[in-house]
One Martini backbone bead per residue (centre of mass of N, CA, C, O) as a GRO file, in nm:
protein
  366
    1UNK     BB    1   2.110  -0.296   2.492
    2UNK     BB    2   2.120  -0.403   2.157
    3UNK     BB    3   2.060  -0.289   1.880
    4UNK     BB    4   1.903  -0.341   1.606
    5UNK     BB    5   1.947  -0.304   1.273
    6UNK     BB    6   1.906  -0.024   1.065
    7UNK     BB    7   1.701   0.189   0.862
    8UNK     BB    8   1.733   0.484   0.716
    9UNK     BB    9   1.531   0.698   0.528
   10UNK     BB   10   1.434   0.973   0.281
   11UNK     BB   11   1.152   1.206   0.186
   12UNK     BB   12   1.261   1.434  -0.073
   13UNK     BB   13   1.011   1.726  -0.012
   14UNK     BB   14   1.161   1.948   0.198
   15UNK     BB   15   0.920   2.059   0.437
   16UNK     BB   16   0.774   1.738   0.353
   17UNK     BB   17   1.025   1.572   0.436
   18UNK     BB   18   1.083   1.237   0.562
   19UNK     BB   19   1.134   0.960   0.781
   20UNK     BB   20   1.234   0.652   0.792
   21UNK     BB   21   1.187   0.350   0.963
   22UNK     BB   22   1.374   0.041   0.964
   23UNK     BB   23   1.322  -0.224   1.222
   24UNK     BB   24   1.347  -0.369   1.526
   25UNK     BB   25   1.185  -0.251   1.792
   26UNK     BB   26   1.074   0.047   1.798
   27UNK     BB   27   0.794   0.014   2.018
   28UNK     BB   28   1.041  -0.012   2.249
   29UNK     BB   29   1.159   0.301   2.147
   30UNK     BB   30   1.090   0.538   2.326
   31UNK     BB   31   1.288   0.782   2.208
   32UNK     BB   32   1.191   0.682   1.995
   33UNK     BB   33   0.897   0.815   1.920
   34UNK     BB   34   0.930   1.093   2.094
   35UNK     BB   35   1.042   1.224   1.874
   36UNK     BB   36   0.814   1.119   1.634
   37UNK     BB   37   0.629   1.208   1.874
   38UNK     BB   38   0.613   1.576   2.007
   39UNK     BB   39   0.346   1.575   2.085
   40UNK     BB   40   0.099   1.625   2.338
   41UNK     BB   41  -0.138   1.561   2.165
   42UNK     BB   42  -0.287   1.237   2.081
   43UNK     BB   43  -0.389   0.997   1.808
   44UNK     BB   44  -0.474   0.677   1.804
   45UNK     BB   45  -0.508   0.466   1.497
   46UNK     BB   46  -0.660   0.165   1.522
   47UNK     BB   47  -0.794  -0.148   1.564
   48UNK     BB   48  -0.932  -0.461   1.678
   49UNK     BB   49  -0.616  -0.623   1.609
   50UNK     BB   50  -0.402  -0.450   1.678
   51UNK     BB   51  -0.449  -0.290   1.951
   52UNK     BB   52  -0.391  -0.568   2.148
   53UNK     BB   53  -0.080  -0.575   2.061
   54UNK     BB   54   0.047  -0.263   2.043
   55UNK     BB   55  -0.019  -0.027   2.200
   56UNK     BB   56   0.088  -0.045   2.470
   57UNK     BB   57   0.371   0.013   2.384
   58UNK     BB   58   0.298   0.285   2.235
   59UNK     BB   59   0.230   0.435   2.544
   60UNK     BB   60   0.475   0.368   2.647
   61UNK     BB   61   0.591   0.606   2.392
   62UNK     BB   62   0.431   0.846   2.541
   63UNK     BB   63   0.474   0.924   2.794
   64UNK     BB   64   0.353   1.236   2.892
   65UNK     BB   65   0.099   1.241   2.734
   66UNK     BB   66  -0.192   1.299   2.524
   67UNK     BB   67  -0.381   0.979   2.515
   68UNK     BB   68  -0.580   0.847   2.240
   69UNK     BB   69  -0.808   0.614   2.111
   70UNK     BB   70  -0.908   0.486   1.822
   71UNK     BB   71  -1.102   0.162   1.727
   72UNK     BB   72  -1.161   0.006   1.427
   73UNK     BB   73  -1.278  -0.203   1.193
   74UNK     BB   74  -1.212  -0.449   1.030
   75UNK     BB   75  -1.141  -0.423   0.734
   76UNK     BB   76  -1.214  -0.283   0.365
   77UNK     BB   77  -1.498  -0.222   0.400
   78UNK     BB   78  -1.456  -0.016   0.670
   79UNK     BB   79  -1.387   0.213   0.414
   80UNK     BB   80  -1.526   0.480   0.495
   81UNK     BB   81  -1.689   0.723   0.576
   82UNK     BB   82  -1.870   0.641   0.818
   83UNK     BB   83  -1.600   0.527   0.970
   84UNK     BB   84  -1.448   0.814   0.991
   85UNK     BB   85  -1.634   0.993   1.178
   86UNK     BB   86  -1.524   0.874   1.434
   87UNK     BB   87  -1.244   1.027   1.409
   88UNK     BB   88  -1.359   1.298   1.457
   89UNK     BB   89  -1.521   1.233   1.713
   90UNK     BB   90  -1.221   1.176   1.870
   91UNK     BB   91  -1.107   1.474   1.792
   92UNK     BB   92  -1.365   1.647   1.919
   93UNK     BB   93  -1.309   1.461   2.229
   94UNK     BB   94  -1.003   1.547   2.237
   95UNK     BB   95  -0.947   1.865   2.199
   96UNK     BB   96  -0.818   1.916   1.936
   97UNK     BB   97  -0.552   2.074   1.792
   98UNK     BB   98  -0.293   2.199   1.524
   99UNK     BB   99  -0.060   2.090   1.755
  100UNK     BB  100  -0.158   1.778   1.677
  101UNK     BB  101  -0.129   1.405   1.671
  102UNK     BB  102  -0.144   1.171   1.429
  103UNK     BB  103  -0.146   0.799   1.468
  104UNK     BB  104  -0.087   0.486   1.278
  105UNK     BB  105  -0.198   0.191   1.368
  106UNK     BB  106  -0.140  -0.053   1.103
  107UNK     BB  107  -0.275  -0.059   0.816
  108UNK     BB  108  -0.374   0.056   0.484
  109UNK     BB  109  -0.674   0.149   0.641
  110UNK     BB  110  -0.589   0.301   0.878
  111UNK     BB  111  -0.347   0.497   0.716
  112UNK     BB  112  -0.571   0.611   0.510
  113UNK     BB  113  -0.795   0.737   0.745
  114UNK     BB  114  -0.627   0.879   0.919
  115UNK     BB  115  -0.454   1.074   0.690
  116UNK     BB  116  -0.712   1.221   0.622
  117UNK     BB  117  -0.855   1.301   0.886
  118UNK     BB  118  -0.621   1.488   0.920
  119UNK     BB  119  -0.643   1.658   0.641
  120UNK     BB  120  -0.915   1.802   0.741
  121UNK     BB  121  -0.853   1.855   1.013
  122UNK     BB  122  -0.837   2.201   1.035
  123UNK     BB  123  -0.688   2.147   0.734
  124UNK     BB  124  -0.452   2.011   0.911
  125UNK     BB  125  -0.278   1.756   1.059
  126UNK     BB  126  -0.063   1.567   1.164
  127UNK     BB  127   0.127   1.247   1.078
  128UNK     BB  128   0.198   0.901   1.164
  129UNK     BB  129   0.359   0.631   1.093
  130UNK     BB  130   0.254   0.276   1.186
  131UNK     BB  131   0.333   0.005   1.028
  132UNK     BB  132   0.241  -0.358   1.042
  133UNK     BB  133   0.239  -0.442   0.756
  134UNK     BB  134   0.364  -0.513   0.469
  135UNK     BB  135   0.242  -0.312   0.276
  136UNK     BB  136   0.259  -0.059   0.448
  137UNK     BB  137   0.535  -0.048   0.453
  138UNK     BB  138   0.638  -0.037   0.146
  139UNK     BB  139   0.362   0.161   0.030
  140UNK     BB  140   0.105   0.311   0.194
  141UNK     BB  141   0.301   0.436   0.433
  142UNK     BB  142   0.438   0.595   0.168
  143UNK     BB  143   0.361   0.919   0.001
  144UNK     BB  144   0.028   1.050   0.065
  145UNK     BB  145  -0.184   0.873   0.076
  146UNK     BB  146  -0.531   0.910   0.129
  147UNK     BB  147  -0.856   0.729   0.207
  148UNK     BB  148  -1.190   0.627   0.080
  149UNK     BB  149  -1.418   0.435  -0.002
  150UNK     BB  150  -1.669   0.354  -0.290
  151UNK     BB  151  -1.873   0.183  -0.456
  152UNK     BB  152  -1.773   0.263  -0.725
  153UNK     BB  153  -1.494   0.299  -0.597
  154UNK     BB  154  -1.138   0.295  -0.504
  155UNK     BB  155  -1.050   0.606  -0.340
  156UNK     BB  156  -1.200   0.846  -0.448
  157UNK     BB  157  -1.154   0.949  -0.154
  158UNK     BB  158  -0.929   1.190  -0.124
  159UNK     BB  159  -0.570   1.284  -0.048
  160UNK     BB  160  -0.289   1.452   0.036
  161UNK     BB  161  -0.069   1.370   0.277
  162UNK     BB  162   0.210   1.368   0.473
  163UNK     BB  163   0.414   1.217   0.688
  164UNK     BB  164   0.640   1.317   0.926
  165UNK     BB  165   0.663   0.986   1.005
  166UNK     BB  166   0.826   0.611   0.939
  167UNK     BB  167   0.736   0.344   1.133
  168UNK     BB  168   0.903   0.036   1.097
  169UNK     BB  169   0.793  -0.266   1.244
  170UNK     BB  170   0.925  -0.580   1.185
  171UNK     BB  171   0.807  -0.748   1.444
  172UNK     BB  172   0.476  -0.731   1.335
  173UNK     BB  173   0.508  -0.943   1.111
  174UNK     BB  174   0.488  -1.197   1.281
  175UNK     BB  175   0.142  -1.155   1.354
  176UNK     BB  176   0.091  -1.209   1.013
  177UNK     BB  177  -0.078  -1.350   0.874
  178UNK     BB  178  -0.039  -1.517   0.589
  179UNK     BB  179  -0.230  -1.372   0.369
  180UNK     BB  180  -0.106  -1.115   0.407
  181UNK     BB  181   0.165  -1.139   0.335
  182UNK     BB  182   0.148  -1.255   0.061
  183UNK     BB  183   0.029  -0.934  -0.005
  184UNK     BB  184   0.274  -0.788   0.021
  185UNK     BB  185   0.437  -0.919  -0.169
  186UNK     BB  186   0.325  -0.823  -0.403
  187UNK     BB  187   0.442  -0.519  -0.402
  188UNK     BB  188   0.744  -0.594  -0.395
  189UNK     BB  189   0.719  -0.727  -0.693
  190UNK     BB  190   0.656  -0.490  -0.812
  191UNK     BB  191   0.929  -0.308  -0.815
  192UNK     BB  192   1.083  -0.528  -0.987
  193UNK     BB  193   0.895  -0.523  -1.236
  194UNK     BB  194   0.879  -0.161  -1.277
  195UNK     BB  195   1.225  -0.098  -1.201
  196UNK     BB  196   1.397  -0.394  -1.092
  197UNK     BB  197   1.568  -0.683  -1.182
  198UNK     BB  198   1.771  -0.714  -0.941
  199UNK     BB  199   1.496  -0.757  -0.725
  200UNK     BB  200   1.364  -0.976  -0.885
  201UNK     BB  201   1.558  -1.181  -0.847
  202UNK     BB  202   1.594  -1.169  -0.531
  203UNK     BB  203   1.300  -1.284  -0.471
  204UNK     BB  204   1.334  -1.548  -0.600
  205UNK     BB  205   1.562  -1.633  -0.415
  206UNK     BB  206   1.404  -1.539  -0.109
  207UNK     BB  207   1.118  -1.602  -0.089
  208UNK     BB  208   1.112  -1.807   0.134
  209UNK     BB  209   1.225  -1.633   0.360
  210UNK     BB  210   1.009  -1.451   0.351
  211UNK     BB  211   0.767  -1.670   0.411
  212UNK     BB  212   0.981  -1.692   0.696
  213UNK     BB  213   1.051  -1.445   0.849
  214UNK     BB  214   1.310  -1.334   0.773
  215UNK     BB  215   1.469  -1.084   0.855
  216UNK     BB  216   1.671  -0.983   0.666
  217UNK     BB  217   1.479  -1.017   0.397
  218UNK     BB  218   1.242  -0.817   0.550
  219UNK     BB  219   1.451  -0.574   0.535
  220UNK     BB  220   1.536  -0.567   0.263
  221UNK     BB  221   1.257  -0.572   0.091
  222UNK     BB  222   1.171  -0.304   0.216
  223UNK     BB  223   1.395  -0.089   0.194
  224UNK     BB  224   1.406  -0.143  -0.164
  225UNK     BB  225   1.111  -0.012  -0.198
  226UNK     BB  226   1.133   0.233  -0.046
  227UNK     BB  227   1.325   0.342  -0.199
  228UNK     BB  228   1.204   0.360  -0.478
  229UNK     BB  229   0.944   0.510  -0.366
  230UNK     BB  230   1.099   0.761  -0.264
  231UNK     BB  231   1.216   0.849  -0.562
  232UNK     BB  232   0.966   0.896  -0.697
  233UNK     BB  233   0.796   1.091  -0.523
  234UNK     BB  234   1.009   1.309  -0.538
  235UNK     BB  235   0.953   1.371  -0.833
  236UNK     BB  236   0.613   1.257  -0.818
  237UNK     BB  237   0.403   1.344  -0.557
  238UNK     BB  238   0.099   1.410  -0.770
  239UNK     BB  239   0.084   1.190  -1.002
  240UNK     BB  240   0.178   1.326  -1.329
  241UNK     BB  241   0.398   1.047  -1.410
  242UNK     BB  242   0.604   0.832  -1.259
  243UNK     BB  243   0.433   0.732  -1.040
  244UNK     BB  244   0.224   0.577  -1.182
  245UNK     BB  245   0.403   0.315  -1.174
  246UNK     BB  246   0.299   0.208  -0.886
  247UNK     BB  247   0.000   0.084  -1.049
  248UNK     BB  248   0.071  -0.153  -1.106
  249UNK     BB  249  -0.236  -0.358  -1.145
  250UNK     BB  250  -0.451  -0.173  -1.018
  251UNK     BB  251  -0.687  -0.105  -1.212
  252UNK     BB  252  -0.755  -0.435  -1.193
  253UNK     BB  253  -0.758  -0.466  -0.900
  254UNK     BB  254  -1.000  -0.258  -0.841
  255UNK     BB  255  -1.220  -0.394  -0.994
  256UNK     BB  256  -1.221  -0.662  -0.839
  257UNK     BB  257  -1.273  -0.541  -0.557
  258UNK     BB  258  -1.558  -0.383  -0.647
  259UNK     BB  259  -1.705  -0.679  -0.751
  260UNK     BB  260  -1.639  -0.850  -0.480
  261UNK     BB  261  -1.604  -0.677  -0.268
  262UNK     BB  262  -1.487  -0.584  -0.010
  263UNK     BB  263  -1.260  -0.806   0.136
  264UNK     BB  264  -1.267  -1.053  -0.048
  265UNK     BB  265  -0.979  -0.911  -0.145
  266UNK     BB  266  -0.715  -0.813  -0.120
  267UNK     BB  267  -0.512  -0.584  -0.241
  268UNK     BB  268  -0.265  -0.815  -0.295
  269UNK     BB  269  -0.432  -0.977  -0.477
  270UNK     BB  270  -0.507  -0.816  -0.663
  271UNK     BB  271  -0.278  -0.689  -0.781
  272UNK     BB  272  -0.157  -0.970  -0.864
  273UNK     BB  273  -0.333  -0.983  -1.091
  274UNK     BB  274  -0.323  -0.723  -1.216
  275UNK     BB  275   0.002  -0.788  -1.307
  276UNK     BB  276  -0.094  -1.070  -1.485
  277UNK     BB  277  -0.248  -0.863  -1.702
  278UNK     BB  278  -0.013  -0.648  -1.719
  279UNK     BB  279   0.159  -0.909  -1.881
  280UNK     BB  280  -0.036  -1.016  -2.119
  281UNK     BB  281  -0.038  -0.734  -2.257
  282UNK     BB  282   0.211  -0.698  -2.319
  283UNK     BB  283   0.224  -0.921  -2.473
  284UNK     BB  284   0.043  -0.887  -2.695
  285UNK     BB  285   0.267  -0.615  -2.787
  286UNK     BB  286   0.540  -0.729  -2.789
  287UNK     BB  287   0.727  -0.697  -2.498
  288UNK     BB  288   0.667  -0.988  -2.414
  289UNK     BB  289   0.719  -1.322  -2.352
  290UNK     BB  290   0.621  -1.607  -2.273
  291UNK     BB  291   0.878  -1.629  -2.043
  292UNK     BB  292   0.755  -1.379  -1.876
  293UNK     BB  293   0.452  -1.444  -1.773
  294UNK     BB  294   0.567  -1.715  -1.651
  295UNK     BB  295   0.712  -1.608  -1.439
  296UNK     BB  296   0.531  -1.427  -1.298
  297UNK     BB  297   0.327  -1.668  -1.248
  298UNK     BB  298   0.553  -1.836  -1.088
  299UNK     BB  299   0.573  -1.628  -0.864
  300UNK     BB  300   0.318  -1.588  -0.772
  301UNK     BB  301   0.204  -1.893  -0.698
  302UNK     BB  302   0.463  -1.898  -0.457
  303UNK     BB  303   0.327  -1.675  -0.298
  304UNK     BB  304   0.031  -1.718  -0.286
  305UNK     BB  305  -0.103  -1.615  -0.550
  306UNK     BB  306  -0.321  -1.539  -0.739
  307UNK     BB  307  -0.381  -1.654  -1.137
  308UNK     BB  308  -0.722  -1.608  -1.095
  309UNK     BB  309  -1.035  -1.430  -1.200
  310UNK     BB  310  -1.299  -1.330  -1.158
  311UNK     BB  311  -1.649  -1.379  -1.325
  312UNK     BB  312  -1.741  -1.095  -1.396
  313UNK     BB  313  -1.650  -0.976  -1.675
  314UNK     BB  314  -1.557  -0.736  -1.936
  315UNK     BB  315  -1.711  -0.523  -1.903
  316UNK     BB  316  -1.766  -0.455  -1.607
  317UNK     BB  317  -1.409  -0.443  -1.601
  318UNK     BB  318  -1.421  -0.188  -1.784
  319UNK     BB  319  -1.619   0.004  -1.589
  320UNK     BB  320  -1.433  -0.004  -1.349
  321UNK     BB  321  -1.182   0.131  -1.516
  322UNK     BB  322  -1.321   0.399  -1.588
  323UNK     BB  323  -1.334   0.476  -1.250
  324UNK     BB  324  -1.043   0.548  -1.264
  325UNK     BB  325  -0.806   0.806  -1.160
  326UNK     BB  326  -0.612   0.763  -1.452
  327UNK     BB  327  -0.823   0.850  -1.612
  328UNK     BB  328  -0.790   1.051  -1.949
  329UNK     BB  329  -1.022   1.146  -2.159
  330UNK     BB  330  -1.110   0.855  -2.087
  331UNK     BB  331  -0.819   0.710  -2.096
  332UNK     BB  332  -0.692   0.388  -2.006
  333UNK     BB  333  -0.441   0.389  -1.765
  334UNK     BB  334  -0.158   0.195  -1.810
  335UNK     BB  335   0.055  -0.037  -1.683
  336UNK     BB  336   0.323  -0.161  -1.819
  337UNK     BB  337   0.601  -0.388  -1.995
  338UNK     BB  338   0.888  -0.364  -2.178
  339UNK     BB  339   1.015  -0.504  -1.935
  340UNK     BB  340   1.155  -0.670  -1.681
  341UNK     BB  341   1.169  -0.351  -1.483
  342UNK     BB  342   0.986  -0.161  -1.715
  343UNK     BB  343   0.806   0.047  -1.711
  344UNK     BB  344   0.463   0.181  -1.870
  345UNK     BB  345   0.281   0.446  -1.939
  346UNK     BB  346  -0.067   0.377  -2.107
  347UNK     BB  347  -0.296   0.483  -2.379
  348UNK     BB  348  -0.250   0.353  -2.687
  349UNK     BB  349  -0.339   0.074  -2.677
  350UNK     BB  350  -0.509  -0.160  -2.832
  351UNK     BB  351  -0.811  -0.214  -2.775
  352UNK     BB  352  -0.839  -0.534  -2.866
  353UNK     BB  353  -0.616  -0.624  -2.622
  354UNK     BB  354  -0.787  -0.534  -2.392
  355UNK     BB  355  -1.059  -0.734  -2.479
  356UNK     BB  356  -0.889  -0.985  -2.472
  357UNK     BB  357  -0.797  -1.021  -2.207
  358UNK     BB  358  -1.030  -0.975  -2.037
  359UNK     BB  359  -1.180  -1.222  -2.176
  360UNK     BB  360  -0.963  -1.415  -2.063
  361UNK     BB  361  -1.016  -1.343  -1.747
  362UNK     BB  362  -1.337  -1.276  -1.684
  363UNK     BB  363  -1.466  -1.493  -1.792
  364UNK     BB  364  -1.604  -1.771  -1.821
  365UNK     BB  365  -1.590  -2.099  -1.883
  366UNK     BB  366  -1.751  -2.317  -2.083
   0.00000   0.00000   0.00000
């Protein structure tokens, strides 16, 4: 049988650097699978929806090992310290040492309490990512963030521990709910507001068939993402830098998700929301002009994407961006836009600009 066309990536990390696959039907190549899960004892971490979907493919590329599973139960509410101890509790009855392996296989609430889990246990060992979801393909499972959400605010603990290797299996996204697609696409959007402009067309152009699940686009679109988040990782590992362009939209939409209560938002239509608003404020500063603002809302409508934010108020608004992790000496960084395609991470920006937008997007209408 011939095999359907792969993309390999790389994230250059040195001892720490592992490889990216992307293609159709990975969890049904035996052979990669054991190549690159190649401890004898593993735990598999995965949900209440995506285990009954996909396990079984992938137990079957792991035959001849020693294979537990435990299934959290789904959705970014139960991303906490409470429900990670489960993970703990099924490493130490599968009497895990230093040189087992964790897979994750599921979404990025998965992937990040997985990775987490892995770097505390016994100080750290192995994991693998299995991201099922467009958002964890692009972004959540590549790069090495891992942590579990505070009701103070979103990610508060969390680690850096890079995982082993990231097979993104496309078929996987056949299964995917519209809504959670629509939310992967905000991130996919957003490499190309932040990074590359002619990224930012060919999603224009190819959106349509984004959202009919066309293969080849959903190729394109996860590769040139890796490849983006692949070369800044590198650059810049445990985000001092250039990495946190990758948080456009972050800081405005983590403030949504905890004001709205975890899962009421999903992190992708945050994130969109998040990234018309720091569209917004860019246009304030005179950096983007009227029809660049209405650009990015007009492809965020296309994709099913929120372009109103709730009405939590400027204020609450203010004080949950205040417990962002970027926040530095007081004051909140924000990923701002010089130009569509062009991220600039800013800290400088005059307070009432801010005050202005929060206003105009939290506050309720008259």
């Amino acid at each position: 049988m011939t095999k359907e066309p792969r993309d390999l990536l790389q994230i250059d990390l040195g001892e720490r650097g592992y490889p990216i696959v992307i293609g159709e039907g990975l969890l049904a190549d035996t052979e990669l699978v054991a190549r690159h899960v190649a401890a004898r004892d593993v735990l598999v971490v995965t949900n209440a929806t995506v285990g009954p979907l996909y396990l079984p493919a992938l137990e079957r590329g792991l035959a001849g090992k020693r294979v537990q599973a435990v299934a959290l139960p789904d959705g970014e509410r139960h991303k906490t310290l409470e429900v990670l101890g489960r993970v703990f509790d099924a490493m130490v009855a599968a009497r895990l040492n230093r040189d087992a392996v964790v897979v994750a296989l599921g979404g990025g609430v998965v992937g990040d309490m997985a990775g987490f889990a892995a770097a505390c246990y016994q100080r750290g060992i192995d994991f693998v990512q299995v991201p099922t979801t467009l958002l964890a393909q692009v972004d959540s499972s590549v790069g090495g963030k891992t942590g579990v959400n505070h009701p103070g605010g979103k990610n508060l603990i969390g680690a850096f521990h890079q995982p082993r290797a990231v097979l993104a299996d496309l078929a996987t996204l056949r299964t995917l709910p519209p809504r959670e697609l629509r939310a992967g696409l905000a991130e996919v959007i957003k490499y190309g507001l932040v990074d590359d402009p002619s990224f930012l067309e060919w999603i224009e152009r190819h959106l349509d068939a984004l959202l009919a699940l066309d293969g080849a686009a959903l190729r394109h679109a996860v590769r040139r993402s890796c490849e983006i988040k692949a070369r800044i990782v590198a650059a810049d590992e445990r985000e001092h830098g250039q990495r946190a362009l990758l948080n456009l939209g972050h800081t405005f939409g983590h403030a949504i998700e905890t004001a709205a209560g975890y899962g009421e938002w999903l992190h992708g239509e945050a994130v969109a929301m998040g990234m018309l608003l720091a569209t917004d404020l860019s246009g304030r500063l005179g950096w983007l002009g009227t029809a660049d603002v209405e650009r990015v809302r007009e492809l965020l409508l296309r994709a099913g994407l929120p372009v109103e934010a709730p009405a939590i108020g400027a204020q609450r608004a203010h004080e949950l961006m205040g417990m962002d992790k970027k926040v530095l000496q007081g004051r909140i960084r924000l990923v701002l836009l010089r130009q569509l395609g062009a991220g600039v991470v800013c800290a400088d920006y005059p307070a009432d600009a801010l005050e202005a937008t929060l206003r105009t997007h939290f506050e309720a209408a008259a």
